[in-house]
Every structure is written in C-alpha cells, then in structure tokens.
N, C-alpha and C positions, 0 to 999 in steps of 0.2 A: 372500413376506414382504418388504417394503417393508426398506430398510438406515436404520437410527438413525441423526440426528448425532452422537449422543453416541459411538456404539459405532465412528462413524469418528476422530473426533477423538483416543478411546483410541488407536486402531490407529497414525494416524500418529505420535502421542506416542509410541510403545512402537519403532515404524520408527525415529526420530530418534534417540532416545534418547543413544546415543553417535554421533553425529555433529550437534555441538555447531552454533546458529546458525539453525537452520532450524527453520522455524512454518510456520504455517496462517493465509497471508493473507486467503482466503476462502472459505467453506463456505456454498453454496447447495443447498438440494431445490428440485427442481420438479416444477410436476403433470407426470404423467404418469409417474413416476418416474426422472426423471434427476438427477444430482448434477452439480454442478461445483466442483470443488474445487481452489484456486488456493493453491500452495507459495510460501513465499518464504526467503531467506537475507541476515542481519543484514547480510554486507558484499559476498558473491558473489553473482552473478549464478548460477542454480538450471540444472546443463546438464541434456541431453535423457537422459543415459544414470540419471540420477537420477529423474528423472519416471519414464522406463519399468520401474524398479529395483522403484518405489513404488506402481506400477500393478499390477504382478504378487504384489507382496505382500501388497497389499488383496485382492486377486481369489482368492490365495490362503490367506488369512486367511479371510476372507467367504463363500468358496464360493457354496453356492448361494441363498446372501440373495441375489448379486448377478444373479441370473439375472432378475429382471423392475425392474433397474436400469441406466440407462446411465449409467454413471459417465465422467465429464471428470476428467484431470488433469493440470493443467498449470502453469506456472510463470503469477506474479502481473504480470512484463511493466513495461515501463518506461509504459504508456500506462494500466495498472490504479490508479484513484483510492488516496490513500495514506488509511487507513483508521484506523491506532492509532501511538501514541508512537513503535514498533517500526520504522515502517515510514518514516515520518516521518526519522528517524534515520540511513536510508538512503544520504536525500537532504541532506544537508547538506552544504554549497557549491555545490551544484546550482538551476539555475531550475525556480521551482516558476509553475505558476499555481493562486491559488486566489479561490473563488467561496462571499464571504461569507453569510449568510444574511441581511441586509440587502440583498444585490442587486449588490455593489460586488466589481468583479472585481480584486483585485489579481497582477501579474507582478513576480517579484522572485528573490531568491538568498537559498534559507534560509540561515540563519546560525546558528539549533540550533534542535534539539527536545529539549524535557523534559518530564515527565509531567503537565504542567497546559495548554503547548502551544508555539506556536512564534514565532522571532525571524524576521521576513521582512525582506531589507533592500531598497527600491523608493528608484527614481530620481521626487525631486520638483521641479517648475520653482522654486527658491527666488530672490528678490530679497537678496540680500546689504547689506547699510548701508552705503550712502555709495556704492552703484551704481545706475544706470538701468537694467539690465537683468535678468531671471533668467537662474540659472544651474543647470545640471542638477545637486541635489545628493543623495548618499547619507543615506534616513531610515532607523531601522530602526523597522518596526512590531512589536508585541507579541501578539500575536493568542491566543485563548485555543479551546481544540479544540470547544467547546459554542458557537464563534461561525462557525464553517467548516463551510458547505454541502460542497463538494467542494473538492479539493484532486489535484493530480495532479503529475506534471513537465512541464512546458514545451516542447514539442517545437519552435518557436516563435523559439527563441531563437538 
C-alpha cells in the first residue's frame, strides 16, 4: 500500500508540533513509489540529527505502508527554489536570484517578504541630472509571487 500525502503531512505536523518553526518545504511522490520530502526552519538552518530523528519516526509511525516506499528526507538546502511567503522570509537581507515569468532574470538583496510578495532591491545604471555619466544606483523593485517563475539564493554573489 502506496504512503498518502496527506497522511504524511499529518505525521510531520504531529512530529513538530512542539518544536516551534519547522515546516514542510517540499513534498514530492514519484512513480515508482518514492517520496522526497524536504524540512525546513523559519530561521535555523535544519541539522542532520533532526532529519534522522524524523526519519525514524515516520518509519516508525508508518510501518509497513513504508515497505514498497523509498522515502527521502532531507533538509530544503540553501540551493532548494524559495517556494511560499515562509520561506522567502528566510532570505531577507540575503542575495536572491530570481527568474520572472516574463523571461527577465533579476539579481538583487531581498529587502522583505510579505504575504502578496517581495521587495528585491537591484543595482540600476542611473544618469543622475546635471551629470554626464551613470551611476550605479540602488532601485527597489516590488515583485508580486503570481509573477516569479523561480526564485532561489544566489550562490553568485
């Protein structure tokens, strides 16, 4: 018998529970029946003794649903695309890149995330008045999360 999402998503909710901060950055099935299942934490970084904590108590929990499942689980990773508000929120003051659904790749330094989306702030060549040159100046763009193809941290930088 094939393992539900729903029936994992309970399990890790019911894990956390009191150990405040930590979600379920991503839940994937795949054919053949493997899972992968990516942890994350509002402001820590997710150690390894936790993951294995989490593994054994799904496996435990689950028994032998999990016997024709290979489950993954691991933490969400500074290279794993930022997905919801939550996670987005992580990254604040940190270089993001992100790849509009227009096409148009912007690099910059989030500057917040709130639930409709985020403040990126990028370097634009601006002409100043009354100079002959541009000058590299701080814009902040507005970007809204229904206009962001992918979004990630910036390794880059």
């Amino acid at each position: 018998m094939a393992v539900q999402e729903q029936d994992l998503r309970d399990l890790v909710d019911q894990y956390f529970r009191d150990r405040e901060g930590y979600y379920i950055s991503q839940l994937t099935q795949k054919p053949g029946g493997s899972v992968e299942l990516d942890i994350d934490h509002d402001t820590d970084p997710v150690s390894m003794d936790t993951i294995v904590a989490l593994t054994r108590y799904l496996r435990d929990a689950l028994g032998e649903a999990l016997d024709d499942t290979d489950l993954t689980v691991s933490s969400a990773g500074l290279t794993a695309p930022l997905t919801e508000p939550r996670r987005y929120r992580k990254f604040v003051d940190k270089p993001l890149e992100v790849l509009l659904k227009m096409g148009v790749k912007e690099h910059g330094i989030l500057k917040s995330a709130t639930d409709d989306g985020i403040e990126l702030e990028v370097t634009r060549m601006i002409k100043p008045e009354g100079k002959r040159r541009k000058v590299p100046t701080p814009v902040i763009l507005e970007i809204k999360y229904d206009e962001i193809k992918h979004a990630a941290y910036d390794l880059k930088v």
